[in-house]
C-alpha positions as CSV (number, residue, x, y, z in Angstrom):
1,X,90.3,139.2,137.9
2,X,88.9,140.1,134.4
3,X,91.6,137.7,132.7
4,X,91.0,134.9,134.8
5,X,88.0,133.7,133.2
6,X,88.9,134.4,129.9
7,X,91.9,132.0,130.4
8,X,89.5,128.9,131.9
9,X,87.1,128.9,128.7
10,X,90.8,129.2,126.7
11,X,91.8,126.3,128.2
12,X,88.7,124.3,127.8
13,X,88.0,125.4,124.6
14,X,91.8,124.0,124.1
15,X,91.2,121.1,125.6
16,X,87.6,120.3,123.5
17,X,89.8,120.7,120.3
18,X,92.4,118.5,121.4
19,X,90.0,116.0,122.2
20,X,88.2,115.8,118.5
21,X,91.8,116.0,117.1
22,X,92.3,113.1,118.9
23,X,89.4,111.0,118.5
24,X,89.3,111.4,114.2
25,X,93.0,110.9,114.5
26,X,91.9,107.4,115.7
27,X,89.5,107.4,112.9
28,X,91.6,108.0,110.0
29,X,94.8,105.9,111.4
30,X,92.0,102.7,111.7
31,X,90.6,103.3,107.8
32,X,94.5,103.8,106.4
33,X,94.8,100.1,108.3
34,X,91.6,98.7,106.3
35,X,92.5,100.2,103.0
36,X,96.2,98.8,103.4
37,X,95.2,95.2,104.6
38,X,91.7,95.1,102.7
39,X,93.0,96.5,99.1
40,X,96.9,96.9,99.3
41,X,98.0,93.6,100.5
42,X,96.0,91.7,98.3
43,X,97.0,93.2,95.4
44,X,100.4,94.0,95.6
45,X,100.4,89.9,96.7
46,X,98.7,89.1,93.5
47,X,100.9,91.4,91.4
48,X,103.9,89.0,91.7
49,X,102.4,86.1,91.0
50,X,102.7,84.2,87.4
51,X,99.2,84.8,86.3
52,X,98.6,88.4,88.2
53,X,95.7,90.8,87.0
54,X,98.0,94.0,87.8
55,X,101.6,94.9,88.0
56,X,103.5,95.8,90.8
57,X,104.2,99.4,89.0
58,X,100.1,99.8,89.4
59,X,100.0,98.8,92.4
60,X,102.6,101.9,93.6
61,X,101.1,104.4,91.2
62,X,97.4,103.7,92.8
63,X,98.2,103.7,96.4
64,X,101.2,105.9,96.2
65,X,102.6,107.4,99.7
66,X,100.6,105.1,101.6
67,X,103.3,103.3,102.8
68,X,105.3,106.5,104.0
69,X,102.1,108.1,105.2
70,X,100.6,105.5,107.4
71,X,103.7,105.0,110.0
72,X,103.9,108.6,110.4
73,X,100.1,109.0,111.2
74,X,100.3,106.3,113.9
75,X,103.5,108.0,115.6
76,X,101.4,111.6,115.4
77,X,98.7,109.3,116.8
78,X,100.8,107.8,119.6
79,X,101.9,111.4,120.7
80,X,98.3,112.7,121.0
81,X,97.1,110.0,123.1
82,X,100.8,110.8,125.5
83,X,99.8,114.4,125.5
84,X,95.9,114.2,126.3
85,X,96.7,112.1,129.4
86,X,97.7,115.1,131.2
87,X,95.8,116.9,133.9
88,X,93.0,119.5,133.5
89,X,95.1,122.5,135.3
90,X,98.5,121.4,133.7
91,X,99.6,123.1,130.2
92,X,98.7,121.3,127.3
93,X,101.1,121.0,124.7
94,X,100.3,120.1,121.1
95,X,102.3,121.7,118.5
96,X,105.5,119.9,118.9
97,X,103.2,116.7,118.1
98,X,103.4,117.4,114.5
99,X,107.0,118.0,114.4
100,X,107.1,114.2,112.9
101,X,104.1,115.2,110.6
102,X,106.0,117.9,109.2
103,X,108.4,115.6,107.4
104,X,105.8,113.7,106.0
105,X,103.7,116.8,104.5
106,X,105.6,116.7,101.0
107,X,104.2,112.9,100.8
108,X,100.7,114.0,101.2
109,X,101.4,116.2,98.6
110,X,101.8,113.9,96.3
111,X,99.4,111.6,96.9
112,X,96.8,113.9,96.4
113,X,98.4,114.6,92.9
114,X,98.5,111.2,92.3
115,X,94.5,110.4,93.5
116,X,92.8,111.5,90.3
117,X,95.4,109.4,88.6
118,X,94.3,106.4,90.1
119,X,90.7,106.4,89.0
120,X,91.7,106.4,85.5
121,X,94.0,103.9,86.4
122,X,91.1,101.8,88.3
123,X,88.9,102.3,85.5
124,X,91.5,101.1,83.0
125,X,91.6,97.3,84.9
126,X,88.2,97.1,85.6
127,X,87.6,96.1,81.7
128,X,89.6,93.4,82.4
129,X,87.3,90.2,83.4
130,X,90.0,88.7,85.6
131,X,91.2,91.9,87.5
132,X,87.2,92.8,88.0
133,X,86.7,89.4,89.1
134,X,89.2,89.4,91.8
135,X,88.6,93.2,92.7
136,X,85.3,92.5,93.1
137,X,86.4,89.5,96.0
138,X,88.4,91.5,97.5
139,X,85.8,94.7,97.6
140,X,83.5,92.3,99.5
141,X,85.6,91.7,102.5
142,X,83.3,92.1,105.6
143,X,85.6,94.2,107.7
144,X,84.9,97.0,104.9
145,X,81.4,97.3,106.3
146,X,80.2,98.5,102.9
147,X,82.6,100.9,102.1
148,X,84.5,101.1,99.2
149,X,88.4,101.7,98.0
150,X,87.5,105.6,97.0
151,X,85.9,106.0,100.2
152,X,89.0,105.0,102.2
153,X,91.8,106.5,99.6
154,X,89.9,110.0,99.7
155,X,91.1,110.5,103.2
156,X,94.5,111.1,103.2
157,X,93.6,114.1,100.7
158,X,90.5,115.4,103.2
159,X,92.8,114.8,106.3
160,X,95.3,118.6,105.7
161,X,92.2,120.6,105.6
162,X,91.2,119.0,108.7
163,X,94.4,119.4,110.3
164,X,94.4,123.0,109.3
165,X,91.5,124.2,110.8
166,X,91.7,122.0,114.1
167,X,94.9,123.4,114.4
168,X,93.6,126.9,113.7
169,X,91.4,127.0,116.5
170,X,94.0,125.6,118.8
171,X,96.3,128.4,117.9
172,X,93.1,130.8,118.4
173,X,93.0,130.0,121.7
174,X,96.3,129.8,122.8
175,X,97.5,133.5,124.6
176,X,101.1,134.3,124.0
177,X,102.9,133.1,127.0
178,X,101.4,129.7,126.4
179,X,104.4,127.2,126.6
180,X,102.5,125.9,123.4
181,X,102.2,129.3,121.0
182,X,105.1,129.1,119.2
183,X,105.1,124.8,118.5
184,X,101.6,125.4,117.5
185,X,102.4,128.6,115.4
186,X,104.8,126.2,113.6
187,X,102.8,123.6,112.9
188,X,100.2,126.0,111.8
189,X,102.6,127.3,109.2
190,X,103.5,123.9,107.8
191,X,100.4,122.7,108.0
192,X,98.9,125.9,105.8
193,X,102.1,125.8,103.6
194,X,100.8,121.7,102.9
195,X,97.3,122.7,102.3
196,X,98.4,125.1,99.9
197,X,100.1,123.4,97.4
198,X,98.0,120.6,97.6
199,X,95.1,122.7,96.6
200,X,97.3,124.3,93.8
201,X,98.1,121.0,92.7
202,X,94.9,119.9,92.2
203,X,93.6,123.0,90.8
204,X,96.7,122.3,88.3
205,X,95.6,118.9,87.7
206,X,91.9,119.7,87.3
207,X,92.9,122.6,84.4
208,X,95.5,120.5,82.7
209,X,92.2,118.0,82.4
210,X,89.9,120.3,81.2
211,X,92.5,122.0,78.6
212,X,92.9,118.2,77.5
213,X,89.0,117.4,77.3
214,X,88.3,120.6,74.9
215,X,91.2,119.9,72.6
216,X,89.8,116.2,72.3
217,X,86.4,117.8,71.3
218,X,87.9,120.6,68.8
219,X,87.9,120.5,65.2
220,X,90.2,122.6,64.0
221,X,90.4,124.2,60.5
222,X,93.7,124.2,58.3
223,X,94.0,127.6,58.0
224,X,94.1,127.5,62.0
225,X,95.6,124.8,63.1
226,X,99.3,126.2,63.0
227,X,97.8,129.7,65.2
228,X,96.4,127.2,67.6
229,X,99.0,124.9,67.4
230,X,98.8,122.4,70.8
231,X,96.1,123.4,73.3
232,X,98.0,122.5,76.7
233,X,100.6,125.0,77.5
234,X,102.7,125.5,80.9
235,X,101.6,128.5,81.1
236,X,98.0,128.5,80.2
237,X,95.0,127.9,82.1
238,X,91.0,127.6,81.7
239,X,89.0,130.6,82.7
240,X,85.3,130.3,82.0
241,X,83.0,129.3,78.9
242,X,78.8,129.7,77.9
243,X,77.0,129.7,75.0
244,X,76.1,133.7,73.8
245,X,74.4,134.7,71.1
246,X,77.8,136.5,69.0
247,X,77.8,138.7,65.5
248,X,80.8,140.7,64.0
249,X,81.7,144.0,63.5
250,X,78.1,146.0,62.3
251,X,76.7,143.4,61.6
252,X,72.5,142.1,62.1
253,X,73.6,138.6,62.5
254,X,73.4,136.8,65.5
255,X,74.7,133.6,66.2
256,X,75.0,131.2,69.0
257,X,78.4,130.4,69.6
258,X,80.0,128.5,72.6
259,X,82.8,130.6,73.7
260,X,86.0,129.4,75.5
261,X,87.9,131.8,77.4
262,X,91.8,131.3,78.8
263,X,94.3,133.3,80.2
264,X,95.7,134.6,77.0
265,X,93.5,133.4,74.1
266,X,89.3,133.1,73.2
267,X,88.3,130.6,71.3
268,X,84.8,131.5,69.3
269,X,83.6,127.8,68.1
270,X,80.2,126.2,66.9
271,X,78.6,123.4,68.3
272,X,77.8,120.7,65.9
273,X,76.1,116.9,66.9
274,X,78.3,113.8,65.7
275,X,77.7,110.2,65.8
276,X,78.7,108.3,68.5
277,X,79.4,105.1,69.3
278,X,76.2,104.6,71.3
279,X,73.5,105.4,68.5
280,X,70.9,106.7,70.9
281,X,73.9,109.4,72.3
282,X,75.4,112.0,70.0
283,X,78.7,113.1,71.2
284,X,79.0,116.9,70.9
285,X,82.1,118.8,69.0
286,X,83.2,121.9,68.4
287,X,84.3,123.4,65.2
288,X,86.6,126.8,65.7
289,X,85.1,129.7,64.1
290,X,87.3,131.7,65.2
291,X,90.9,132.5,67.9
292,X,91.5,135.8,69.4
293,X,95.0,136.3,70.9
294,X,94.2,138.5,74.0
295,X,97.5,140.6,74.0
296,X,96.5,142.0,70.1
297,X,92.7,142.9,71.9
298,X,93.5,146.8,71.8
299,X,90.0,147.8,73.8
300,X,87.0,145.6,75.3
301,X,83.5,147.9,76.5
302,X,80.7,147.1,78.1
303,X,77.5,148.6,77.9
304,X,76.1,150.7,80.7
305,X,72.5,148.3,80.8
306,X,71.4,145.1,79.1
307,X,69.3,147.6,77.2
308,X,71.7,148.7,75.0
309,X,73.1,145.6,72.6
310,X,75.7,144.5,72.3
311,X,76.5,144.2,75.9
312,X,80.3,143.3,75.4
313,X,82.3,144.5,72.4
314,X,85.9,143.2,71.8
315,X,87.9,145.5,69.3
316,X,90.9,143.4,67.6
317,X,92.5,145.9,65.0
318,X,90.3,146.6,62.7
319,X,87.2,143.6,63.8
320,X,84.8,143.4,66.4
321,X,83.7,140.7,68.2
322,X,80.1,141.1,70.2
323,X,78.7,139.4,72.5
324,X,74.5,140.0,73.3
325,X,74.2,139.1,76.8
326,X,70.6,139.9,78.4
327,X,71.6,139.0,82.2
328,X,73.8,141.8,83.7
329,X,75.4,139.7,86.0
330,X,76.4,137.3,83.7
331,X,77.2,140.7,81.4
332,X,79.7,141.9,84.6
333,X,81.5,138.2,84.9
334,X,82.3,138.0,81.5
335,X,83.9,141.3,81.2
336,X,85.8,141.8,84.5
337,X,87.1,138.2,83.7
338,X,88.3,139.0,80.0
339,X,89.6,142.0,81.4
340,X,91.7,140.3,83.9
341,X,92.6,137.8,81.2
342,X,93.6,140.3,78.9
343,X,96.2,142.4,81.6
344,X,97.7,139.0,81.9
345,X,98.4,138.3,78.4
346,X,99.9,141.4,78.1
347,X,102.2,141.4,80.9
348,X,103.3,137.9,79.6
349,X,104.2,139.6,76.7
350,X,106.2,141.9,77.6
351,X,107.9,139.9,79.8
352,X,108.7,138.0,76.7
353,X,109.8,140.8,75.0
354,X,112.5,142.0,77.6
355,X,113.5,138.7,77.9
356,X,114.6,138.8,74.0
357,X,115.9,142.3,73.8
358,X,117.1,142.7,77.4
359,X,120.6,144.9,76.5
360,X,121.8,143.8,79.6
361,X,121.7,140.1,79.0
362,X,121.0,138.8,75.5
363,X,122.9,141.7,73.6
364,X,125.9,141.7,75.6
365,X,125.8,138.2,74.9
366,X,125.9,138.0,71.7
367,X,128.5,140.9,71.6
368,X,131.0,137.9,73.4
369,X,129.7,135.8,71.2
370,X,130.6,138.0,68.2
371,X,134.1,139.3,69.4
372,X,134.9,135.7,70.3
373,X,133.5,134.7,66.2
374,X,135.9,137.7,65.3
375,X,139.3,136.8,67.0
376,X,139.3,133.0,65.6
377,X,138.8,134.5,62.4
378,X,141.7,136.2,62.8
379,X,143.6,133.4,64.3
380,X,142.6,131.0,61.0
381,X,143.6,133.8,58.8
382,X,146.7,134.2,60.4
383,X,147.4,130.7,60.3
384,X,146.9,130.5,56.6
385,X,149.6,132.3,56.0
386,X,152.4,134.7,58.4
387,X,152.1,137.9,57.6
388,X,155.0,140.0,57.8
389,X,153.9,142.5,60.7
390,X,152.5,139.0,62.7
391,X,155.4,138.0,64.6
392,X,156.6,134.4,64.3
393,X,158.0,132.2,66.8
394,X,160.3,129.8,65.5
395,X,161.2,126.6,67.1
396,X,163.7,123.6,65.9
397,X,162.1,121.1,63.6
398,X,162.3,117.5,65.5
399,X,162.7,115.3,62.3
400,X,165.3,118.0,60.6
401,X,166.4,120.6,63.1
402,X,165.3,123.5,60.7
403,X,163.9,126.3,62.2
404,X,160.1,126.5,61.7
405,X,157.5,129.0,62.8
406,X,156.1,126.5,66.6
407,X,152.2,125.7,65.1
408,X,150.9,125.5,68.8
409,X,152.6,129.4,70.0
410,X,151.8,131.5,66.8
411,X,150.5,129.9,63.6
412,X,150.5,127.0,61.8
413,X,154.1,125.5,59.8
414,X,154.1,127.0,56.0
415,X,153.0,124.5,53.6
416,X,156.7,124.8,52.2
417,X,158.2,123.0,55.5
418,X,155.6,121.0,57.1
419,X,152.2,119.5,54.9
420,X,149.3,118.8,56.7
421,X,149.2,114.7,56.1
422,X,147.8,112.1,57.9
423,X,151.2,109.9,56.8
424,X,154.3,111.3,57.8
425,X,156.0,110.4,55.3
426,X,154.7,113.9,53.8
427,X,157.2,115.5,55.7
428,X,160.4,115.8,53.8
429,X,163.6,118.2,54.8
430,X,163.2,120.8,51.6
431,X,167.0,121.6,52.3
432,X,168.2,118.4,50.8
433,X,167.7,116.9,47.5
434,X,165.6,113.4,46.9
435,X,168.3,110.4,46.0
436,X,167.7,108.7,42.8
437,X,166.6,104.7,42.8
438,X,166.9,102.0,40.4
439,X,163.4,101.0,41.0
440,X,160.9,101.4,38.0
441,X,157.5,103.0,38.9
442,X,154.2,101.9,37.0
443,X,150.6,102.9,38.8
444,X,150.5,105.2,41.6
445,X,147.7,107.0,43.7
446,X,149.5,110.2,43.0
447,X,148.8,109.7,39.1
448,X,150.4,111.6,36.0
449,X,152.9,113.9,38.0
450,X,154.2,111.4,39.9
451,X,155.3,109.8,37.0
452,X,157.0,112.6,35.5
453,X,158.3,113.8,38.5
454,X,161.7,112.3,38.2
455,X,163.3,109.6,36.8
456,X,162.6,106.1,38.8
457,X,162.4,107.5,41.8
458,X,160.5,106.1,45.1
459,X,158.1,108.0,47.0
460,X,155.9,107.4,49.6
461,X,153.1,106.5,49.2
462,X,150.4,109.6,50.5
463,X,146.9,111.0,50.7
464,X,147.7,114.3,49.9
465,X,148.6,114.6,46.2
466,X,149.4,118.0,46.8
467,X,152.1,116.8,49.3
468,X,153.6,114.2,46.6
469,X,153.9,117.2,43.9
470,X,156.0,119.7,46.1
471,X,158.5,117.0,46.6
472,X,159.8,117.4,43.1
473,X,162.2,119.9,43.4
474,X,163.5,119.5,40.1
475,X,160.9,119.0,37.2
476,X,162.6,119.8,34.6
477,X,165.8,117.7,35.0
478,X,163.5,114.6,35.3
479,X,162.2,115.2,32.7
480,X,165.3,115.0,30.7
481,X,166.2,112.4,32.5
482,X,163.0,110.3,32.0
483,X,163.1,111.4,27.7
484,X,166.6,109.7,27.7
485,X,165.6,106.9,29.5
486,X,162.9,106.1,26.3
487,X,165.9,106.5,24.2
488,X,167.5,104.1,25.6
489,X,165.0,101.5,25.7
């Protein structure tokens, strides 16, 4: 009897949610319509004509998964209105609703990624006169009712936290043997699972941003700039920064630094006033004073009050950096942060350092590497020359049918049989002797020895002088042939 009650304000509870899930549904599907027909349309129309004020690709990258996002919404929408029609006492069911959402999810992911993209990109073609021009018709479209393009293309990226915690307290009060627990516990997951990464996203986007805004303000000494080297790293994200009064080592003086904190680096720079391009503004830089590495910190300590200066003291070999903080709150953020900062630069280290001298990965590696660097060393010095203990496979000489050691199953042909020769005319049968022609010879490629080589003789011609000179197999006998020759001329 207990129960009973418990179950009726469940199911009205239930049934309240349901209702305002609804109803904004209705919302949000009717404001996706007006940003499509009020901002899309127009523009994407305009984009392919001849004298456009935006390209198609801008019109994609600004309103991104709009296209995929909006059917899906009015589908979930359709479903909801099916599903609220039932009865007060019957079961409501609402979980398997956002089965069709659930395929969509990974589209609202990256519009989100792509909304602080389009501002810039909005920005961009508003200096244009025509594009503001016809923007500015187009933003004036009575049906808008005053509101503008951010305020309808913010909603798909406020609609999953929505989603989330409507769907939270539907899942709250639904009891286990609810025909509805475990659709709902499923679209609680994906739902959470979307919400997630879209947050990550943006918090990605927003420190990329930040990393990029303080390198664009840096000036960077020579004698630094190869230890910074670029900013922006995959890895590296944007803790916290403040102005504190900083000195070094024992030293009386103070001065104000602003201080930049990361994950795995602190940046100690000085604020200097520059001239801007507006001459009543002054645009604000920083010069780097000085970069500490967080994973060569050996030992940060903080005071036990704001009495005792310096509150924060960062030892770095044989330096120390101090920082004179009055406020111990501020005094407890900045070290538990650095702290963390510093844990995490060190475990990136030596994760970096097991990745390089892991034995089980790199160096047996290498080891392959090296055997396999050692036995074609002593495949090419076997094939310079067969040694006596190598044995030799001989196969039958195509052009001659001599017996030579087979180049492709043990090593390659001696030099004596076979010359390497990109004309085959090289290749001569060293068994037989070169027939004698009544040709005369005068210049040659192959130069002095083929002259001497025998008396008028023809040879091929040949790249390989080396090649040309082995043929000889008689020297001297040309020679006496070619001295009485000239004698009898």
């Amino acid at each position: 009897m207990s129960d009973e009650p418990d179950f009726a304000k469940m199911r009205k509870k239930r049934r309240r949610v349901a209702q305002e899930l609804l109803e904004t549904e209705e919302a949000y599907v009717q404001n996706l319509d007006l940003l499509k027909s009020s901002f899309y349309e127009p523009l994407f129309e305009n984009s392919k004509n001849p004298g456009r004020v935006i390209t198609t690709d801008d019109v994609r990258t600004i309103f991104g998964s709009l296209n995929i996002i909006l059917p899906v919404n009015k589908l979930l929408l359709a479903e909801l209105q099916k599903r609220l029609q039932v009865a007060e006492p019957d079961f409501l069911i609402i979980g398997d609703a956002f089965e069709t959402l659930a395929y969509c999810l990974k589209s609202y992911t990256a519009y989100c990624n792509d909304f602080e993209n389009t501002r810039h990109i909005l920005a961009r073609l508003k200096k244009n006169s025509a594009f503001a021009t016809f923007f500015e018709d187009i933003s004036s479209n009575k049906t808008l009712k005053g509101k503008t393009i951010f305020d309808l293309m913010i909603l798909p990226v406020q609609r999953i936290p929505r989603y989330r915690m409507l769907l939270a307290e539907l899942y709250k009060n639904t009891w286990e043997d609810h025909p509805d627990f475990k659709p709902l516990s499923e679209a609680c997951r994906n739902v959470n699972e979307t919400a997630q990464s879209v947050e990550d996203s943006q918090e990605k986007y927003a420190n990329i941003n930040k990393i990029i805004a303080i390198q664009q303000d840096l000036k960077i000494p020579r004698k630094l700039e190869k230890e910074i080297g670029t900013l922006l790293q995959a890895d590296r994200k944007f803790s916290m920064e403040d102005v504190l009064n900083c000195s070094e080592n024992e030293s009386q003086t103070i001065a104000s630094r602003k201080v930049i904190l990361f994950n795995d680096i602190l940046l100690v720079t000085k604020v200097t006033l520059e001239k801007s391009k507006d001459p009543k503004k002054k645009k604000e830089s920083l010069k780097v004073k000085k970069i500490i590495h967080l994973n060569q910190v050996t030992n940060i300590i903080k005071s036990s009050s704001i009495d005792k200066q310096p509150a924060i003291a960062i030892f770095l070999g044989n330096t120390q950096l101090n920082f004179h903080i009055e406020n111990q709150k501020q005094t407890d953020t900045w070290y538990n942060t650095l702290a963390a900062c510093r844990t995490y630069a060190l475990q990136k280290k030596e994760m970096n350092d097991r990745s390089t001298k892991n034995p089980g990965t790199t160096d047996h590696k290498r080891d392959r590497w090296t055997l396999k660097r050692k036995k074609n060393s002593t495949l090419n010095a076997t094939n310079i020359g067969a040694t006596k203990e190598s044995p030799v496979v001989e196969s039958i000489n195509p052009l001659y049918g001599q017996k030579v050691p087979n180049r492709r199953q043990s090593q390659l042909v001696d030099e004596d049989f076979v010359k390497k020769s990109p004309s085959m005319n090289a290749m001569v049968d060293p068994t037989k002797k070169a027939k004698a022609y009544k040709m005369n010879t005068t210049e040659s490629e192959s130069g002095q020895e083929v002259r001497t080589a025998q008396k008028r003789k023809l040879f091929s011609r040949s790249t390989s002088v080396d090649a040309l000179c082995k043929i000889a197999q008689t020297p001297r006998k040309a020679s006496k042939d070619m001295t009485a020759l000239n004698e009898d001329e």
